[in-house]
C-alpha positions in Angstrom: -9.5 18.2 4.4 -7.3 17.2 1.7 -4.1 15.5 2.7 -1.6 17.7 0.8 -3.2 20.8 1.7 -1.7 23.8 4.2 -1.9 22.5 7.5 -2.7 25.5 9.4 0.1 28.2 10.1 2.5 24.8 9.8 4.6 24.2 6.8 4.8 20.4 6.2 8.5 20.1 7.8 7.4 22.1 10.8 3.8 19.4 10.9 6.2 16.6 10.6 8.0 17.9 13.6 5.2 18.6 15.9 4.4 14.9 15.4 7.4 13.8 16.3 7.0 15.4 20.0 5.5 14.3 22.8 2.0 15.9 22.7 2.0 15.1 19.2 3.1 11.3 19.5 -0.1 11.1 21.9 -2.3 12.6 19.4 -1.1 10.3 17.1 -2.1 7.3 19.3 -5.3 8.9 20.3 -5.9 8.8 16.4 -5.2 5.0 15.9 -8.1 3.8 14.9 -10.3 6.9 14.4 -13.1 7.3 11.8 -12.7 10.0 9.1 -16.8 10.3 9.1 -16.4 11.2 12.6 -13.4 14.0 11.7 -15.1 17.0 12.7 -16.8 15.8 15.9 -13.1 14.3 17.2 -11.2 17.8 15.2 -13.6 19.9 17.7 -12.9 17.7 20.8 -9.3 17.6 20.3 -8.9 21.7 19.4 -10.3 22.0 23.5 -6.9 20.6 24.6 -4.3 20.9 22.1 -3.4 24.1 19.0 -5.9 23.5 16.2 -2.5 23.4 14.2 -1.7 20.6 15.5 -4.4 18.8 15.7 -5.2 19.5 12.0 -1.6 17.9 11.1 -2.1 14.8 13.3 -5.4 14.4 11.5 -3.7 14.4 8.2 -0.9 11.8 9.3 -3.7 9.8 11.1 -5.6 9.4 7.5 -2.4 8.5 6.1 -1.4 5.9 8.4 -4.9 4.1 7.5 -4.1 4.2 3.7 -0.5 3.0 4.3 -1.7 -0.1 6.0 -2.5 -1.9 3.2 1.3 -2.0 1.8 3.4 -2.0 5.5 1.3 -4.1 7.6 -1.0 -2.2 10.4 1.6 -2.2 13.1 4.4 -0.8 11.2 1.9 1.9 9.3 0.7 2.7 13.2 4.6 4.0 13.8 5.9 5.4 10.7 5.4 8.9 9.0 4.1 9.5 5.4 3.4 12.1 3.0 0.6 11.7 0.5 3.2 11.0 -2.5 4.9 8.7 0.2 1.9 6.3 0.4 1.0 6.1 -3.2 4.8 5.8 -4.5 6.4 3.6 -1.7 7.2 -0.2 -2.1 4.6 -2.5 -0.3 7.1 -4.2 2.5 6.2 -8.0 1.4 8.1 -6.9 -2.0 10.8 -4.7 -0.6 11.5 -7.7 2.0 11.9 -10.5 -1.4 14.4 -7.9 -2.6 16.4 -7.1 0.8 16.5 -10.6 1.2 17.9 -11.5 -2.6 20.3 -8.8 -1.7 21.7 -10.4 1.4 21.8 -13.8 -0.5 24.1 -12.2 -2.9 26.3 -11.5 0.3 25.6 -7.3 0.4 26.5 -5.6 3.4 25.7 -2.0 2.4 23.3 -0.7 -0.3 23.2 3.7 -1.3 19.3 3.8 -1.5 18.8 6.0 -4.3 15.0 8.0 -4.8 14.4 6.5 -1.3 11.4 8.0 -0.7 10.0 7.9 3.0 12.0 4.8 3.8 9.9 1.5 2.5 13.4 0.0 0.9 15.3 0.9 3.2 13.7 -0.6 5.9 13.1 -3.7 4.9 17.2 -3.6 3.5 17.9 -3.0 7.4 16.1 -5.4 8.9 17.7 -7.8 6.5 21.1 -6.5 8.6 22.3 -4.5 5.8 23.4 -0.8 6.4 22.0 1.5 4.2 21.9 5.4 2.9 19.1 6.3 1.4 18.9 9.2 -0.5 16.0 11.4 -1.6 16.4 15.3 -2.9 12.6 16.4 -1.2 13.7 17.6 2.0 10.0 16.6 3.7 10.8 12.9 1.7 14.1 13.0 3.6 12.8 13.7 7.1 10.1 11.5 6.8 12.7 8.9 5.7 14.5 9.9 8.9 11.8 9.4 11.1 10.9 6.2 10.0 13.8 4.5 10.6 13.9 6.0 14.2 10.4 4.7 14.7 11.1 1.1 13.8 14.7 1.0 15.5 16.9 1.1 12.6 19.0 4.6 12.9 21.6 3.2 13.4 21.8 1.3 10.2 19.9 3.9 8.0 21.5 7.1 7.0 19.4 9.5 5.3 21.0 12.3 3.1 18.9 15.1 1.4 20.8 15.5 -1.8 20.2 15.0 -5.9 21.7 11.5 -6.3 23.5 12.4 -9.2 25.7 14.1 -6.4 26.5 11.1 -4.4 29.4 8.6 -4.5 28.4 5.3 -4.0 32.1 3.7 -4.1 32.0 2.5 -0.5 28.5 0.5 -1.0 28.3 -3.5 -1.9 25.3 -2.4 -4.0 22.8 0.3 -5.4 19.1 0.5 -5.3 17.8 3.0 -7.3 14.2 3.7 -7.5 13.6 6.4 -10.3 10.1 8.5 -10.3 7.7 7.4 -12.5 5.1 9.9 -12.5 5.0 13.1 -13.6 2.2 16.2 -13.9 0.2 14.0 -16.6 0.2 11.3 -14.6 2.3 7.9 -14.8 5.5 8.0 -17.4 6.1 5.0 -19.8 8.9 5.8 -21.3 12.2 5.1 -19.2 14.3 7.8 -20.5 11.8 10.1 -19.0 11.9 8.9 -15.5 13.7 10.8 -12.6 16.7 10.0 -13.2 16.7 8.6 -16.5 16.7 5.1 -17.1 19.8 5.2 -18.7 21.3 6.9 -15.9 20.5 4.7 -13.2 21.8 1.7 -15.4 25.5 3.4 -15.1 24.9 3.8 -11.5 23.8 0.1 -11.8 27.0 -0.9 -13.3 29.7 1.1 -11.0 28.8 -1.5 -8.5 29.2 -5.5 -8.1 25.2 -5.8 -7.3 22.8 -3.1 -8.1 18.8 -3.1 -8.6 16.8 -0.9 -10.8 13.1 -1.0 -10.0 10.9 0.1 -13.2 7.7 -0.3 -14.3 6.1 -3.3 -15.0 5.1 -2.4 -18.5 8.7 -1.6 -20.1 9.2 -3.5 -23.0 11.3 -5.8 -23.4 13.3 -4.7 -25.3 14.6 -2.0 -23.5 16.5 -3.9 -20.7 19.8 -3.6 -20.7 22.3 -5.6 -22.1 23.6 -8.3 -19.3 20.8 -7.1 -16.8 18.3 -10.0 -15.4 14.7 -8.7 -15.6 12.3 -9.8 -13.3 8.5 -9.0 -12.8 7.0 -9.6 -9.2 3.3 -9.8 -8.2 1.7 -10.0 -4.7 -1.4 -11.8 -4.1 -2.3 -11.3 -7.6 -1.3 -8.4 -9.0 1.8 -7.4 -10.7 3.6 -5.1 -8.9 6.9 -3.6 -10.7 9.4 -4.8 -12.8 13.3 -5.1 -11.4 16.6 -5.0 -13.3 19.4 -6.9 -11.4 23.0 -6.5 -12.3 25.8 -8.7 -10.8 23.4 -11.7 -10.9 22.5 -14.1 -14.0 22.4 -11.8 -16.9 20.0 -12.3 -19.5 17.8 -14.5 -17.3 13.8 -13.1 -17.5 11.8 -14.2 -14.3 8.5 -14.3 -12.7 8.1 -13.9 -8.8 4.8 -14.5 -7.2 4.5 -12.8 -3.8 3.8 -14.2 -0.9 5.5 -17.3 -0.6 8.4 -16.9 -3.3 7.4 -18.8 -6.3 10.0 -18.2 -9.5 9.2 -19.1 -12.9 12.6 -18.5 -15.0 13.0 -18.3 -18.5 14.3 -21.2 -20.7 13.5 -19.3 -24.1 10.7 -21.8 -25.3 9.0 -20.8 -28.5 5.5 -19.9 -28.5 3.3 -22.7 -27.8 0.7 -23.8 -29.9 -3.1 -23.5 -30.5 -4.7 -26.4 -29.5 -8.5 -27.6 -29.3 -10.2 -26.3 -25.9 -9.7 -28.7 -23.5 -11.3 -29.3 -19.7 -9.4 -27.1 -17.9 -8.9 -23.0 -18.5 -5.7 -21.4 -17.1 -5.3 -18.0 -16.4 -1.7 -16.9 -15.6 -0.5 -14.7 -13.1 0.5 -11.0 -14.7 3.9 -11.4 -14.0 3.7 -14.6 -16.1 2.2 -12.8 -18.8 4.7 -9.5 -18.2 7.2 -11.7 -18.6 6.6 -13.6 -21.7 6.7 -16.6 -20.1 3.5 -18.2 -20.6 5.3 -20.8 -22.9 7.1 -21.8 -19.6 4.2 -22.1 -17.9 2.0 -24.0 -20.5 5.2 -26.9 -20.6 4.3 -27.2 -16.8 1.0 -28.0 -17.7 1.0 -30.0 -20.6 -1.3 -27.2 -22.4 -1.7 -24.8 -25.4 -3.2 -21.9 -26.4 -6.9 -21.4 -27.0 -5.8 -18.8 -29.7 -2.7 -17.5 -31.1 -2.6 -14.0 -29.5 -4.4 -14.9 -26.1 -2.7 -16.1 -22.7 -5.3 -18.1 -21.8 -3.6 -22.0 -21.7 -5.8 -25.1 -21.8 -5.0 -28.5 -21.1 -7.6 -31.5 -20.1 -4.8 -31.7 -17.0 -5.6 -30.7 -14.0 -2.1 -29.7 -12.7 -2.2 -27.6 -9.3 0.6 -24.0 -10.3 1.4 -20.8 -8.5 1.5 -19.3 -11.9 -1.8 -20.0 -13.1 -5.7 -20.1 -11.8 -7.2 -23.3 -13.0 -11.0 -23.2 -14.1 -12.7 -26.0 -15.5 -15.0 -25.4 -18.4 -18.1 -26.8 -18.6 -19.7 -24.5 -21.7 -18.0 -23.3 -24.8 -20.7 -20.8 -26.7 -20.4 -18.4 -29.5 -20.2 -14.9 -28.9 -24.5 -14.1 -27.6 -26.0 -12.3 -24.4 -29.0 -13.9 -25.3 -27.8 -17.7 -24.8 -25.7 -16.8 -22.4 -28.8 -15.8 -20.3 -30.7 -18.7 -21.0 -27.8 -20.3 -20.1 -27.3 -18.8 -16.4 -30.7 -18.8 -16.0 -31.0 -22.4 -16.3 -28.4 -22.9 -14.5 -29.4 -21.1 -11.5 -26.3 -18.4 -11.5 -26.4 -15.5 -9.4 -22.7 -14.7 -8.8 -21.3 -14.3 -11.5 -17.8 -13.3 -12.8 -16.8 -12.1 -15.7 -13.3 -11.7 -17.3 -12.3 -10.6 -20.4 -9.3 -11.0 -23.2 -9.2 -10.3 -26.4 -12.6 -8.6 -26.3 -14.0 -5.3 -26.3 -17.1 -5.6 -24.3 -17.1 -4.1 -21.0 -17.6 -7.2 -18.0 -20.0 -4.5 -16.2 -21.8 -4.1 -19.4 -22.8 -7.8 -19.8 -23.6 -8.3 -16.1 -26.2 -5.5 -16.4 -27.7 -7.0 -19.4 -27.9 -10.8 -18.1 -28.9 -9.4 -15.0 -28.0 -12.8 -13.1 -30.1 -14.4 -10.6 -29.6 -17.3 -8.1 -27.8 -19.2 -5.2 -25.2 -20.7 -8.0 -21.7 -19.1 -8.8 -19.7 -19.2 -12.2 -17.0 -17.1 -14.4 -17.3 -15.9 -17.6 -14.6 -15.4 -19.8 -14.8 -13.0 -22.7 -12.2 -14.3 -25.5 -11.6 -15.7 -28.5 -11.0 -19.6 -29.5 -9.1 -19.8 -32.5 -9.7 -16.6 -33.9 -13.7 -16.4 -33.8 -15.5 -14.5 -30.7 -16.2 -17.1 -27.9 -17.8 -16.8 -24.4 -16.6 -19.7 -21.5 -18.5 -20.7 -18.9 -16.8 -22.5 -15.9 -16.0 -22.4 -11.9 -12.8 -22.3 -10.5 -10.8 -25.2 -9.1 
């Protein structure tokens, strides 16, 4: 059954509903940690006791609530609602909890959600004691939004309007959130004049307040933040998350954020820094590093360099522990061949390997198949280039 698809003779609102009354909320917690192999088997069971329609929606939710795990922890995902856009496009909480929190820091007391989706910001802005409306035009987005913050015990501090937020006044609010779409029929949108609403639209909104937040996508360049906006890029556990546009805070300033544990790299507008000769230790740096064009910041921490002009990759014979970097040490530097490679791993006894790549166009997959590795040993393999020429790195992290 496909998530988005008809559920029965109930339309979506009417499913949502259903959920939310007492047979439902049972069939919901009969569902808690059901497999989806076993659908069929547990869809005939439950069809004995309760209308199929039903059971077909509580199905779909059920499924949901699995995939939303992942981004709102397993207890919180086991209580809230959630379309199938919902899941895909809502913040994961450890990020919208950083940004509730940098909110309350800056002394906010009320925030107009805007594109609130099912509720993710919003929540996390609550629990931080803040009262918020959140605002979505998809009147399934909006209910969902509603139900969510009844779920968790935050109605009282989350209003939910179903309205275009080009319609709302946010005059009485500390601050503004907004939250544009960044997807369309094709798929994701890179340019930020195409996003609903407009980038350029949310930046006034941005500006009509003391404190306002624009989340975006990671990949804007950087050259199209706004004048007197702070950009910041967050990753959690690893991988870069979105991009956020603060006004009302330290304009101009470019920041890094690594998720969990709050680690900030800020911008000091170093120049480049320089190629230097491979040294000991290989660094890679987080994405939001990278994103962020401050891997000149992060190389000064590290007393390090380049391995080539146009590659992140910093080296340094220090062995300097970072949240913004993996260490390796490298213990092979070879020219660009599968053949010695293979020799290589061979003698070494390497069956698990890993291989990452920059600044080169083979495929990692590609030259695992043809080394075809085999052993108790582990080691990476990077796929780069050292001072212009084709180079393959051998080494183990620290």
């Amino acid at each position: 059954m496909a998530d988005n698809g008809p559920v029965n003779d109930l339309d979506p609102l009417a499913a949502l509903s259903a959920l939310r009354t007492a047979e439902g909320a049972a069939l919901l917690a009969s569902l808690a940690s059901y497999d989806p192999a076993d659908e069929l088997a547990v869809a005939t069971r439950l069809r004995r006791d309760h209308p199929a329609a039903l059971v077909s929606a509580a199905l779909g939710q059920a499924r949901l609530r699995q995939r939303a795990a992942a981004k709102f922890g397993a207890e919180d995902a086991g209580r809230m609602f959630f379309t199938p856009n919902g899941v895909e496009q809502s913040t994961r909480r450890t990020v919208a909890e950083y940004r509730a929190a940098r909110f309350a820091e800056l002394g906010v007391r009320s925030v107009a959600d805007l594109c609130g989706g099912i509720g993710g910001d919003a929540l996390a802005l609550a629990r931080a004691g803040i009262r918020v409306l959140a605002v979505d035009r998809d009147p399934l987005t909006a209910e969902a939004a509603r139900a969510n913050a009844a779920a968790l015990g935050l109605a009282d501090l989350i209003e939910v309007r179903c309205a275009d937020v080009a319609d709302v006044d946010t005059s009485g609010h500390d601050a503004v959130f907004v939250d544009p779409a960044r997807r369309g029929g094709r798929g994701r949108i890179f340019d930020p004049e195409a996003y609903s609403p407009p980038l350029s639209w949310a930046v006034g909104a941005a500006r009509a307040r003391p404190h306002a937040a624009l989340k975006v996508a990671p990949g804007i360049p950087h050259e199209a933040v706004p004048e007197g906006a702070e950009a910041e890029w967050i990753s959690d556990g690893g991988d870069v998350k979105e991009a956020v546009l603060w006004f009302g805070t330290s304009p101009g300033t470019v920041r890094a954020t690594l998720l969990p544990g709050t680690h900030t790299l800020t911008g000091r507008g170093l120049p480049d820094p320089g190629v230097r000769p491979l040294g000991r230790y290989l660094y890679e740096p987080d994405g939001a590093v990278i994103r962020s064009h401050l891997v000149a910041e992060a190389a000064e921490e590290l007393e390090g360099g380049l391995i080539d002009a146009s590659i992140a990759y910093v080296t340094s014979d220090v062995l300097r522990p970072t949240p913004f970097a993996t260490a390796y040490e490298i213990t092979d530097q070879l020219p660009f061949g599968v053949k010695k490679l293979k020799a290589l791993l061979r003698e070494r006894e390497v069956g698990n390997l890993t291989v990452k790549k920059r600044g080169s166009a083979v495929e990692p997959e590609e030259l695992r198949r043809r080394v075809r590795p085999q052993g108790p040993r582990a080691a990476t393999v990077f796929l780069t280039r050292v001072a212009g020429a084709p180079a393959m790195l051998v080494g183990r992290p620290v």
